[in-house]
Structure formats: C-alpha cells, structure tokens
C-alpha positions as CSV (number, residue, x, y, z in Angstrom):
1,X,-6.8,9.5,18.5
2,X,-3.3,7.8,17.4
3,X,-1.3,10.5,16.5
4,X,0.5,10.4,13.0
5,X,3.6,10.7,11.3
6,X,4.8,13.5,10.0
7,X,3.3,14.8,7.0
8,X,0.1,13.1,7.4
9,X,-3.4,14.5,8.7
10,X,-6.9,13.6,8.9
11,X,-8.4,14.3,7.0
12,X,-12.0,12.7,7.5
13,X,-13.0,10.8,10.4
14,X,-16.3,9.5,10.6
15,X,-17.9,8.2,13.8
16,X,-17.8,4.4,13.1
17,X,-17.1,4.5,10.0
18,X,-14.7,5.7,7.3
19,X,-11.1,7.3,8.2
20,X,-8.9,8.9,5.4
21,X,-5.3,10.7,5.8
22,X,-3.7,12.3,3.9
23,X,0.1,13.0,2.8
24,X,1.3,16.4,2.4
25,X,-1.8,18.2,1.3
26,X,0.4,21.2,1.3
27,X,2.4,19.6,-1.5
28,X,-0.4,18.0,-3.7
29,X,-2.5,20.7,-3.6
30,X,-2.7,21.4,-7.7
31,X,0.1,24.2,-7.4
32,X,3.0,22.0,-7.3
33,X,1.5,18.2,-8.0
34,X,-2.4,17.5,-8.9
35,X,-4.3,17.0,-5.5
36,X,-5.7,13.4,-7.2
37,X,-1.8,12.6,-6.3
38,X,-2.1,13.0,-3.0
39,X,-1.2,9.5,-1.1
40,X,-4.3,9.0,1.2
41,X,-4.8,6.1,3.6
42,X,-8.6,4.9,3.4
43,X,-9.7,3.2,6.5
44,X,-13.4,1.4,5.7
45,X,-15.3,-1.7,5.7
46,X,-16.9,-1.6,2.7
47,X,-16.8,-4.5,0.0
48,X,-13.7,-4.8,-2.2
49,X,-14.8,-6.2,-5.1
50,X,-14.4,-4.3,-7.9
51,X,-17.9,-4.0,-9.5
52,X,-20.3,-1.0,-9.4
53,X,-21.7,0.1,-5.7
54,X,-19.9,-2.6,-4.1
55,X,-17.7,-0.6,-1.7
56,X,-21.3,0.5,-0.2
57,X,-21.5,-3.0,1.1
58,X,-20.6,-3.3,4.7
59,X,-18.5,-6.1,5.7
60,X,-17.3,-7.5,9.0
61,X,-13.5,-6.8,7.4
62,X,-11.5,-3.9,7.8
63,X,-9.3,-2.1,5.6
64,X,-6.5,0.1,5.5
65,X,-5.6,1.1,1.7
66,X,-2.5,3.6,0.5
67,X,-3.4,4.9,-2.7
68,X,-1.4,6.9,-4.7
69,X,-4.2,8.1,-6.6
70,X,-8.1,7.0,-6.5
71,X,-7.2,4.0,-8.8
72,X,-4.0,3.0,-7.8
73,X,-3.3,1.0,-4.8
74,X,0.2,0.1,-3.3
75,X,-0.5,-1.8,0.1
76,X,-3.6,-3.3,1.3
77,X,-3.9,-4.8,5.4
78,X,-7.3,-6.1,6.5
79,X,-8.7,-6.1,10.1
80,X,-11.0,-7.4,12.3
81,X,-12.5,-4.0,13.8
82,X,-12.2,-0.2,13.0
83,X,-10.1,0.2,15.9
84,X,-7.2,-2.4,14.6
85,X,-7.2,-0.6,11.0
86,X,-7.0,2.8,12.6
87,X,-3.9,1.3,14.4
88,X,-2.7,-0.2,11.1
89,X,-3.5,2.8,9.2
90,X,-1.0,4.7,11.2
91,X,1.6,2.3,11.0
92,X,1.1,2.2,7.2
93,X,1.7,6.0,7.3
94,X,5.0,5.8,9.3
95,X,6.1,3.0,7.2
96,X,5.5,5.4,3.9
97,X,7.2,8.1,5.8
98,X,10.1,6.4,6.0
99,X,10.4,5.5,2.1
100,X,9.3,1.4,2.7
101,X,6.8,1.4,-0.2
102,X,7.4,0.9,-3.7
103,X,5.0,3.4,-4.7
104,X,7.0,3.4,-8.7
105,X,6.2,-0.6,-9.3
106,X,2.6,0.2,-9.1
107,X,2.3,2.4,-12.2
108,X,2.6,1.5,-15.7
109,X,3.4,4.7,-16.9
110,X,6.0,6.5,-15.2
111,X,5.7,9.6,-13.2
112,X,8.6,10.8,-12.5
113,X,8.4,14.4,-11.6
114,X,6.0,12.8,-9.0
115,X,8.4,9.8,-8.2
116,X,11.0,12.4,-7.2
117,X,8.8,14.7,-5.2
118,X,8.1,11.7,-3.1
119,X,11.2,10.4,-3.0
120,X,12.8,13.6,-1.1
121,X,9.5,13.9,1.0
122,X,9.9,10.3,2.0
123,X,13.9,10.6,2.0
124,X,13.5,7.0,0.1
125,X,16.6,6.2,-2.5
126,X,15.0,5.6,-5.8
C-alpha cells in the first residue's frame, strides 16, 4: 500500500476494485462541517457518463476523482490499470495537501466557512 499524505486515509479498499480516501474525516464529521463535505478521492473504473446506472459499467479506464462533495468534482486523471490510479490517487492527495487545487472555482454558490476550513488545513492562500 502507497502511503498517503497527511490528513488522508482509506477509507475503502476493495480487492480489484474501488479505492476511496478521504480528507480529514476528523474535520468533516457533521460537528464542525457536514461529512457530504468531506474531500474523498474515488479510484474506479466504472463508466463516466452521466446517465442513470452507468458508473456500474466496467471499463478498461481508470479513474482517480477529488470530489468536494458527491456532485462536485475538481480534478479528474484517467489510467490504464488500478495500480497506476492508485499511484495517481496519492499524488492527487499530496497535491491537495499542499493547497494546488482550486477547490472555490468549482462551486457556484459560495461556501465560505468551508473555503476557509480548507484553506488552513491545506495552508493554501485564498
């Protein structure tokens, strides 16, 4: 197993199949901040299209996916096996770690209690 950034744990790992980590569940853990806020890093080869059922389609594409909440997606890498996007996954979750995402441009509506929270967990300048 690749060992992760701070902050981050698995959370699921199935055998051959789907990974998910997760940020901080200490933080997002309805509390402080709503646990459907907690960044998670999905890991899966399911279909991407966006109609009913279709991420229960297995495809010979990988991918590693930070949300910020079930619906909202701020990076997106796809890979040839389960072992690359395990690797990428990782590296997605050091690269959030150290503030690289934009996780504000991908809302509409602004969250900005949340905004901050991440912002001194990620040490990222808003």
């Amino acid at each position: 197993m690749t060992d992760l950034p701070a902050g981050w744990t698995l959370w699921n790992d199935e055998h051959e199949g789907r990974r998910i980590l997760a940020y901080r569940p200490d933080v997002f853990n309805e509390a402080s901040f709503p646990a459907e806020c907690m960044p998670t890093i999905f890991v899966w080869n399911g279909s991407r299209a966006k109609r009913p059922g279709a991420s229960q389609i297995r495809t010979d594409t990988w991918h590693a996916v930070l949300f910020m909440e079930p619906e909202i997606e701020v990076h997106v890498e796809e890979f040839d096996s389960r072992e690359s996007a395990v690797e990428g996954a990782t590296e997605i979750a050091r690269r959030f770690s150290e503030g690289e995402f934009d996780y504000r441009g991908a809302y509409q509506i602004p969250r900005e209690d949340y905004f901050d929270k991440l912002d001194e967990l990620t040490g990222r300048e808003p």
